[in-house]
N, C-alpha and C positions, 0 to 999 in steps of 0.2 A: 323489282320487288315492291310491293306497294305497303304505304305504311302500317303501324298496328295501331291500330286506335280502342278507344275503349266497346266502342261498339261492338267487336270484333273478341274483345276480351270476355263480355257478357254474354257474347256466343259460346263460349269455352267452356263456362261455368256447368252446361245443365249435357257436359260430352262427359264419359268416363276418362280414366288414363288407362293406358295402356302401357305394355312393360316389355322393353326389350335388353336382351344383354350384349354385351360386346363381347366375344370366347375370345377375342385377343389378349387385349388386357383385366377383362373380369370387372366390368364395370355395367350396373343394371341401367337402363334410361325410363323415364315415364316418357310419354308422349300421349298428346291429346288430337286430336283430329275433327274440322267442322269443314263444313263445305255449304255451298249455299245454291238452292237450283232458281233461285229467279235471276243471277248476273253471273252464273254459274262461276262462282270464285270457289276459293279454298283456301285453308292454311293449316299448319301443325305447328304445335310446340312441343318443347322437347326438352327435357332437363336430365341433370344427371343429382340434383337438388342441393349444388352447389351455383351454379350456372344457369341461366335461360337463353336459349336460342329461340328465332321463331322466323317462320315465311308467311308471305301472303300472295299469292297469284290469282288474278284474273282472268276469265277466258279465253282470251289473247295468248296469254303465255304459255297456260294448261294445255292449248292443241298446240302450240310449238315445241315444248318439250316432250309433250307425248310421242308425239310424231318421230322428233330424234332419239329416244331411247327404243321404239319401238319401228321394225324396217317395215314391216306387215299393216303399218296403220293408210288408207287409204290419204290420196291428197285432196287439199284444200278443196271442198267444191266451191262452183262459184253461185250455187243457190245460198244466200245464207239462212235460208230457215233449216235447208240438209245439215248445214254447218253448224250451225245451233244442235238440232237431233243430237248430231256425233257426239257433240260436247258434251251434253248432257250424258249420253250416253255413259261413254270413258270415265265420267265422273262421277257417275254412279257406282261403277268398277270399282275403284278406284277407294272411295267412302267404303263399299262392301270389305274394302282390302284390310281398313281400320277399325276393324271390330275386334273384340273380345275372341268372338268362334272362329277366326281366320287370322289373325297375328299370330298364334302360337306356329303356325302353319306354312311363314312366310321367312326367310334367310333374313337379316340382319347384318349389315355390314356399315363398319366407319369407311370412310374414303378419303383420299386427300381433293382438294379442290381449287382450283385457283380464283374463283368469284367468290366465296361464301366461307364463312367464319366455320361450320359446324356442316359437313355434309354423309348422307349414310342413304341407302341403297335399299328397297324392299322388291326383292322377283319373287313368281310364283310359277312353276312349271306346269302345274297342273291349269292355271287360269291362262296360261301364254302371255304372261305382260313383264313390264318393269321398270318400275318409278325410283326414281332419285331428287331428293331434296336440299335443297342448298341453301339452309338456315346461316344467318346472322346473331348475335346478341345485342342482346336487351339492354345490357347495364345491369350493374351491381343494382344500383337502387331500384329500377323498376321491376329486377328478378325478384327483389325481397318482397317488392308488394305483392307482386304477380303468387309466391309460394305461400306468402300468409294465406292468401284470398283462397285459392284455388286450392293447397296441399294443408297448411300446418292448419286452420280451425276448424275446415271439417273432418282430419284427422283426432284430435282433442272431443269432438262432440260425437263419434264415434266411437270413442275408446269407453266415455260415459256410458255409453248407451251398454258396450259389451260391458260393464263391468256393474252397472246399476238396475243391470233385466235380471228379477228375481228367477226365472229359466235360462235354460243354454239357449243363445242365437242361431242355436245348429237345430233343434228340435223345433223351433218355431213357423209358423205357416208365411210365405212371403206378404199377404194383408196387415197380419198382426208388427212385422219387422217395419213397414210400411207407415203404422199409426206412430210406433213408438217414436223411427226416425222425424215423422212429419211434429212431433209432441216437441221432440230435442231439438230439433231446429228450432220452431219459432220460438221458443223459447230464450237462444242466444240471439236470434238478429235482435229481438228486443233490447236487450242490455249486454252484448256481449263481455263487460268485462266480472261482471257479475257469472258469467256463465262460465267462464277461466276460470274465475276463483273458486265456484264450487267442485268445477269438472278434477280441477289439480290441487286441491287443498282435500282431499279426501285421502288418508292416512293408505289408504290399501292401494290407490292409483299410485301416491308420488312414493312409495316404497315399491311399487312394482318398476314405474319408470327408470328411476334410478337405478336399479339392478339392472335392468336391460340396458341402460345406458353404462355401466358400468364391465358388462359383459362384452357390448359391442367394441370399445375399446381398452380390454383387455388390462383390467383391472386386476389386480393378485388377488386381492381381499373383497371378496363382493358382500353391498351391504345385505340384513336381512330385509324379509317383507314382512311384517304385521298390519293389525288390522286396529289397534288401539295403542294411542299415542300417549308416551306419557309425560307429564307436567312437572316441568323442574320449577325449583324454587328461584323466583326472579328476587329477592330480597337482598339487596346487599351484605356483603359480609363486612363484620369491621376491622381494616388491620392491626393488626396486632404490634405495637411499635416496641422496637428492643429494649432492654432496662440500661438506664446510664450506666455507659463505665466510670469505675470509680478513677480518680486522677493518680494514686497509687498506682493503678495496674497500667497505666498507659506511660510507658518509658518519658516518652515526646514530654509531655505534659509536665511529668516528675522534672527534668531533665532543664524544660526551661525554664517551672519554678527555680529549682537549686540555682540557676543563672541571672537568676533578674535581682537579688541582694547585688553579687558582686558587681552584676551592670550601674544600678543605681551608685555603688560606692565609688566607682570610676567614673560616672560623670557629675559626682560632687566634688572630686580631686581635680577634673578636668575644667571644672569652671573659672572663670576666672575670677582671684583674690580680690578685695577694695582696695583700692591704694593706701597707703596708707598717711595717715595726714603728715601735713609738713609743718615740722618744727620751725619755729620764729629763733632766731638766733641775731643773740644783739649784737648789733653793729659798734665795734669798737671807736675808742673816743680818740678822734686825732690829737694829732700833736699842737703844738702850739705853731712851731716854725711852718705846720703844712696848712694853718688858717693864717698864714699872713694875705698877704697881697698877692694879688694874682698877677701873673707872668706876662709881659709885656705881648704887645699881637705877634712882633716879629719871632720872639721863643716860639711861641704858639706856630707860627708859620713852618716857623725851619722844619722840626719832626713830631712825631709824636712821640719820642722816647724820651722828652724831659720828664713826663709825667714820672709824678713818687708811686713807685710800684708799691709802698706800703697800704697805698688805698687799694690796690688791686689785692691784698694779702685782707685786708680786714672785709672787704665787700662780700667772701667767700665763708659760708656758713660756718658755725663752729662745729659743725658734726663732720665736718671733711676737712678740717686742721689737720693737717700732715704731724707727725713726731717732729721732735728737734733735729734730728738728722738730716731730715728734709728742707728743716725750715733754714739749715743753714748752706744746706745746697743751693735753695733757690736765691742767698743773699749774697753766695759764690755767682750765680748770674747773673743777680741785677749791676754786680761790678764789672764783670766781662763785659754786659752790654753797654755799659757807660763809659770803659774806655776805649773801645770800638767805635764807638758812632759817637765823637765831640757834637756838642752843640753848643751855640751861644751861652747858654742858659748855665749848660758844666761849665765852661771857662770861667765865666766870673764866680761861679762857685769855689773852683781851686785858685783863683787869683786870691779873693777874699776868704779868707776861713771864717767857718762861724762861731760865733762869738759864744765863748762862755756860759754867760748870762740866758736866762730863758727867762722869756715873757711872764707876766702875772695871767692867771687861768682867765677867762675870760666867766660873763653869766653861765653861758652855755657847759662851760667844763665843768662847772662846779656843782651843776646839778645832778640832785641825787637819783632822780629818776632817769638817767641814763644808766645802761649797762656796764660792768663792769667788765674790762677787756680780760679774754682768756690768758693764763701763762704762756699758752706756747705763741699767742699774738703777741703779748709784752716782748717774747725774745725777736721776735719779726718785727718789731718796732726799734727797739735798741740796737740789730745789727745793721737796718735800712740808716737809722739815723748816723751809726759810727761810720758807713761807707761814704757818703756824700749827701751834703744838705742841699735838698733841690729847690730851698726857698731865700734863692737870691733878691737881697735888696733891687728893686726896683729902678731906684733914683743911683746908683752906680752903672757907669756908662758902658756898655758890652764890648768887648775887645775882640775884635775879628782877627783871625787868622789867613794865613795864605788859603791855596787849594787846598780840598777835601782829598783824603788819600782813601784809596779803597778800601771797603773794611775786609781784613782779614778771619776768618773763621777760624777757630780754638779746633782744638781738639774734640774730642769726645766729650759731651756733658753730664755730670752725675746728679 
């Protein structure tokens, strides 16, 4: 097969189509037909106007396949200008086969084929012959250009013409149908898309089209065709927005007001309180015997239980003074722990007793801007002082004992 070129396609343009049907499956084909008598070629195209198939043979190949489909064609001479004749001959046959007044005339058949994409069959009985074509396709895209060029826009400037020729096309003389077409044409090649818009923006074509296209695939409701179009309002409308719901009527709304008091009054409970300030609480006025003289290093070394627990009792604010009951519980302990745990510092305490007599107040005592100790301190002072006086003379010499014996634990403490 020899290729399609465009040259070959501007050949095609000024052929009619021709229409054959398949009675097998019910499908029409066009087909177009050119042939050429100076290199004596040929080719057909063929569509079903979904698809394009197309052939091209050369004289070469036209008397080889003539020859095989037909047993009666005479052989090859070896003159080649007889050989030429022939050819031309056959292909003149052939051309006559592809007309308007002899294709109604000729059987039509698809076939299968094992060279060729698309192949179908034309005999004629009456003529004694019978040609077979063994098309190829085109491609999608080159079929599309192929059906705009050659089917859909001289179909569109035809439909003009029927439909804008103020008489019937039927009553018309072939000159006159002749001027109008020659008028319609050159009128689109000029500006073809100018020539669309007028052909199919005309109110009476694109309401006929529609219908027929709506009929051919079987549409329920087909639209109407008129001849005057009319003009909706392009004007915007303005939306109409809802009126606010009142907060009454919407539960949600009611529901979390009523709820945001009590929320607010749980996270003023939830906050946290100030501290609150801390009271100065005066430091009670020691005794005399506990600003003597301080305790030799070696007291100091042995434990730390010589210390006078009444400094520990006065250190301790007066807002947390225990009752008397307490205060004489804890002077029931500071005796258990005194005779528990000896130290240097108790021995010479209970070797020497203390003396009667108590010191003269010192400056410090007698001033009046010190606090004045609480009652239940005075009793914490008078029963620490009646258990043991922890402010042994200094200069009396410490009296040691054997070994230290374990200290034993008391019972339960109150």
């Amino acid at each position: 097969m020899e290729p399609l070129t465009e040259e070959l396609l501007k050949d095609l343009l000024s052929e009619e189509w021709l229409v054959k049907v398949d009675n097998i499956k019910s499908i029409p084909y066009l087909i177009k037909f050119h042939h050429s008598s100076m290199d004596l070629s040929s080719m057909v195209l063929i569509t079903d106007t979904k698809s394009v198939w197309a052939e091209v043979l050369d004289g070469k190949q036209f008397a080889r396949r003539w020859r095989f489909l037909n047993s009666n064609s005479p052989a090859p001479y070896d003159d080649q200008g007889d050989e030429d004749a022939w050819r031309e001959s056959s292909l003149e046959l052939l051309s006559n086969a592809h007309t308007l007044g002899a294709i109604s005339e000729m059987p039509f058949e698809v076939v299968d084929s094992n060279f060729s994409d698309f192949a179908f069959e034309l005999s004629s009985s009456n003529l004694g012959f019978k040609w077979r074509w063994e098309t190829n396709s085109v491609g999608h895209k080159h079929a599309a250009e192929i059906l705009s060029k050659q089917l859909i826009m001289p179909l569109i400037s035809l439909n003009h013409i029927a439909i804008s020729s103020p008489d019937a096309l039927s009553g018309m003389a072939d000159s006159e149908l002749e001027q109008a077409v020659d008028k319609v044409g050159r009128t689109g090649r000029r500006a073809p898309h100018n020539h669309v818009k007028n052909v199919l923006s005309k109110t009476r074509t694109a309401t006929m089209l529609r219908r027929i296209t709506a009929v051919f695939n079987l549409i329920p409701n087909l639209p109407p065709i008129f001849s005057i179009a009319e003009k909706p309002d392009l004007q915007p409308k303005a939306v109409e927005q809802p009126p606010p719901i009142p907060e009454q009527s919407n539960p949600r709304r009611s529901a979390a007001a009523a709820k945001s008091p009590v929320k607010n009054a749980l996270r003023r409970t939830r906050s946290p309180s100030p501290s609150p300030p801390k009271v100065s609480t005066p430091t009670p006025v020691k005794s005399a015997s506990s600003k003597g003289k301080a305790p030799e290093p070696e007291a100091l070394v042995d434990g730390s239980e010589t210390e006078d627990e009444t400094d520990e009792e006065t250190n301790k604010p007066a807002a947390k003074a225990s009752p008397p009951n307490q205060s004489s519980a804890k002077t029931t302990k500071g005796h258990d722990t005194e005779m528990r745990s000896p130290s240097p510092t108790r021995t010479t305490a209970r070797s020497n007793p203390p003396s009667s007599k108590r010191p003269s107040p010192t400056v410090d005592d007698s001033d009046e801007s010190a606090p004045k100790p609480t009652e239940s301190q005075k009793k914490q002072k008078v029963a620490s002082s009646d258990g043991s006086d922890s402010d042994a003379k200094p200069s009396q010499p410490v009296v040691r004992r054997g070994a230290r014996q374990p200290v034993k634990r008391g019972g339960k403490r109150f």
